[in-house]
C-alpha positions in Angstrom: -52.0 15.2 -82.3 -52.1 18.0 -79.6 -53.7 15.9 -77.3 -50.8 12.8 -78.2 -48.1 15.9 -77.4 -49.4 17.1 -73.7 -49.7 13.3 -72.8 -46.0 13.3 -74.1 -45.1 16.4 -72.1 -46.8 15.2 -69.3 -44.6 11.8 -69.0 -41.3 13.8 -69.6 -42.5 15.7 -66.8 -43.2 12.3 -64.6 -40.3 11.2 -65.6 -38.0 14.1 -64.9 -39.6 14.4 -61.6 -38.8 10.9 -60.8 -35.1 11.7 -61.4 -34.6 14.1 -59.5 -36.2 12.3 -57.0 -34.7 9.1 -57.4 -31.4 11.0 -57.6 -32.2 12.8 -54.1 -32.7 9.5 -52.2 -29.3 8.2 -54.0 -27.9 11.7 -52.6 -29.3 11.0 -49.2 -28.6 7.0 -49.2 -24.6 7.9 -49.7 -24.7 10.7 -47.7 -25.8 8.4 -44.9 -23.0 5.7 -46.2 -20.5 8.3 -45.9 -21.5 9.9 -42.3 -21.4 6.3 -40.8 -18.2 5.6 -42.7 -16.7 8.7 -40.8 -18.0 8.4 -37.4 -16.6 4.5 -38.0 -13.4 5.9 -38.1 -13.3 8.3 -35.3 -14.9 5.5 -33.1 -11.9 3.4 -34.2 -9.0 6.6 -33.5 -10.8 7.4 -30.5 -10.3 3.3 -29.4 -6.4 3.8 -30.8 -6.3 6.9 -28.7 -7.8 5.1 -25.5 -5.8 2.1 -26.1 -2.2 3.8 -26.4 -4.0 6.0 -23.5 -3.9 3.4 -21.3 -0.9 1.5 -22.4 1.0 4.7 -21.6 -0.7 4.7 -18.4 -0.1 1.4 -17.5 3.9 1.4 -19.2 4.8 4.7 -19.3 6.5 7.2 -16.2 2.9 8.6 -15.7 1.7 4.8 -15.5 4.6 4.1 -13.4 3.9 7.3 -10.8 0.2 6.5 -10.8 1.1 2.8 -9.7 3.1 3.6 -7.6 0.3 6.4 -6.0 -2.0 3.3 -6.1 1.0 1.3 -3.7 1.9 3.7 -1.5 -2.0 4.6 -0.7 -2.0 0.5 0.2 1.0 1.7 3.1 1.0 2.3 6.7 0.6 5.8 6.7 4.3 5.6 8.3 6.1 3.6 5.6 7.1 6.7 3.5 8.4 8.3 6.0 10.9 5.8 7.3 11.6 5.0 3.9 12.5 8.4 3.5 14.7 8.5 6.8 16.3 5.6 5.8 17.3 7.1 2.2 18.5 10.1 4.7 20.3 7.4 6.5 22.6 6.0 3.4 23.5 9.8 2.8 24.6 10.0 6.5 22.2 12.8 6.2 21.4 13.1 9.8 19.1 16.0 10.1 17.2 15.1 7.0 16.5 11.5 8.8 15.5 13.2 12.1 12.9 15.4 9.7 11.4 12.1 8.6 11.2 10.3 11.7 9.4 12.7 13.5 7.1 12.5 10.3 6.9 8.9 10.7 6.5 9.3 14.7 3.2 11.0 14.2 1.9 9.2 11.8 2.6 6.0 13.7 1.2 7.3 17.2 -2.2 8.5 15.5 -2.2 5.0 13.6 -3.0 3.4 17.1 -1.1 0.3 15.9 1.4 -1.5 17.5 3.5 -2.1 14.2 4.2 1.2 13.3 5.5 2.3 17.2 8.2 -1.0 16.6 9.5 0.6 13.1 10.1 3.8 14.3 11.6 2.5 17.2 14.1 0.4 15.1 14.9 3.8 12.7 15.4 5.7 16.1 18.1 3.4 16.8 19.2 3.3 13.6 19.8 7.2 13.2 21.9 6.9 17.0 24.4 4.4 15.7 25.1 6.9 11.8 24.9 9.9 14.3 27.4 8.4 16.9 24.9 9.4 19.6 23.6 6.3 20.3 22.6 6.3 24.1 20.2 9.7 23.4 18.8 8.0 20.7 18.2 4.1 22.1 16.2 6.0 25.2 14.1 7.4 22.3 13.3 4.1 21.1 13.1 2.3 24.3 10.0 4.8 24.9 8.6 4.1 21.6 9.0 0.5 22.2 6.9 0.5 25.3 3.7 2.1 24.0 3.7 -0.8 21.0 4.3 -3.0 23.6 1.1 -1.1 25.6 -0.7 -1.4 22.1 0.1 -5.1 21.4 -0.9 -6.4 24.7 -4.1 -4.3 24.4 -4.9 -5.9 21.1 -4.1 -9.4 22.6 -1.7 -9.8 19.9 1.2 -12.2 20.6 3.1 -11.6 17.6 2.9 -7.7 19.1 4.4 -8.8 22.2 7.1 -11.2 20.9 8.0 -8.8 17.7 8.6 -6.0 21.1 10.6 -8.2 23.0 13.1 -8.6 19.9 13.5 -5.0 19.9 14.2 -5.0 23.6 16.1 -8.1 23.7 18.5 -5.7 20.7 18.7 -2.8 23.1 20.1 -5.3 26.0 16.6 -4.9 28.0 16.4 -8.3 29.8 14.1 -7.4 32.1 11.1 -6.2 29.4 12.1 -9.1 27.6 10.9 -11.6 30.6 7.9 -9.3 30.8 7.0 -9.4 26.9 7.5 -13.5 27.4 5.2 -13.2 30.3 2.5 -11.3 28.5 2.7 -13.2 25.5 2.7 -16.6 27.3 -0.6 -15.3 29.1 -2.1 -14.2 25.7 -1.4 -17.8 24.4 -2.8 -19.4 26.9 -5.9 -17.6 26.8 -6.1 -17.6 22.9 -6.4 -22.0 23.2 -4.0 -22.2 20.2 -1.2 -24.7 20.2 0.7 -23.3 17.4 0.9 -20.1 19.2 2.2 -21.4 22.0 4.8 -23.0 20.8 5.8 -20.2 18.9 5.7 -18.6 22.3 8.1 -21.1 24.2 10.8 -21.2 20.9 10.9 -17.7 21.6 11.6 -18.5 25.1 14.2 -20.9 24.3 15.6 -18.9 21.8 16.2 -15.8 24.4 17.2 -17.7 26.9 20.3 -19.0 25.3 21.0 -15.1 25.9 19.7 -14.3 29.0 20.6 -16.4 32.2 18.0 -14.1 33.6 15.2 -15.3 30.9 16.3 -19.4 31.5 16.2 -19.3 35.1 12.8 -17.2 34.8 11.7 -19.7 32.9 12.5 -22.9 35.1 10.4 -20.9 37.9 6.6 -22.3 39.2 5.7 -18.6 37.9 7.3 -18.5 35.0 7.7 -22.1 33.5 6.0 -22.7 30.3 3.0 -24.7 30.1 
């Protein structure tokens, strides 16, 4: 009987101790249910929050301004700033345009391109004919034209040198423009391209119906197109 009651006591014991313990590895089993559940959850708001992150980025003003960051880093460092002249320009907002152009005259001369000298050029003339002072401002240009003329033919690029000669051939300079027809004939040649050469002597043609000077130039042992 005694001994019947400690073997009793003793299971209860068993038993009770596998209770609790069965009941603290059911504790720990949800615990661990519930902590996944939860960082679940903020994974998936932190997604939502990426998501509309980016969609705001990419459709929003911020999105917009950092796009347009993005662009304007793919410029010519001189593009804003004729931009900006121009803008100036449609405002008849002389001063503000001259502001910009010299803005867009530095960063075209330290470019060492021949592209950005022709825009500024063109803009120089541009701000002459709104500020009725067109003969200070075409001498401007005319200077400006020259060094991307210098720049072009120092590149060997013929689209340089003909893309010059338009500007000249705008300000009335018939004499650059058989020079620029010269050079760009001689870089033609020299390049062994056909296409560029032709491109060379419809630019020819095209100027001559212009320029007497430029046709009989042309017709000339010197001069004649090859």
């Amino acid at each position: 009987m005694g001994k019947s009651l400690v073997m009793t006591t003793t299971w209860r014991r068993v038993l009770l101790g596998s209770g609790l313990g069965l009941c603290v590895v059911a504790l720990t089993f949800l615990s661990g249910l519930v902590a996944e559940q939860v960082r679940g959850r903020k994974a998936a708001a932190v997604n939502r929050y990426d998501d509309t992150g980016q969609k705001g980025r990419a459709d929003g003003p911020s999105g917009e301004r950092a796009a347009r960051s993005r662009d304007q880093t793919n410029e010519a460092p001189w593009t804003i700033h004729i931009r900006k002249a121009e803008e100036a320009l449609a405002e008849k907002n002389v001063r503000a345009a001259e502001q910009s152009w010299h803005e867009a005259y530095r960063a075209a001369l330290s470019s060492r391109r021949w592209e950005g000298m022709v825009a500024v050029g063109d803009v120089s003339r541009r701000i002459g004919e709104v500020a009725g002072t067109r003969e200070a401002f075409v001498a401007r240009a005319r200077q400006v034209y020259l060094t991307a003329l210098d720049r072009a033919r120092q590149q060997r690029s013929v689209e340089g040198v003909l893309r010059s000669a338009e500007a000249f051939d705008a300000l009335g300079d018939r004499e650059v423009v058989n020079e620029c027809v010269r050079i760009a004939e001689s870089l033609a040649a020299q390049s062994g391209d056909a296409n560029t050469r032709e491109r060379v002597r419809a630019f020819r043609e095209r100027s001559a119906v212009r320029s007497p000077q430029l046709f009989l130039s042309s017709l000339s042992p010197g001069g004649r197109n090859q």
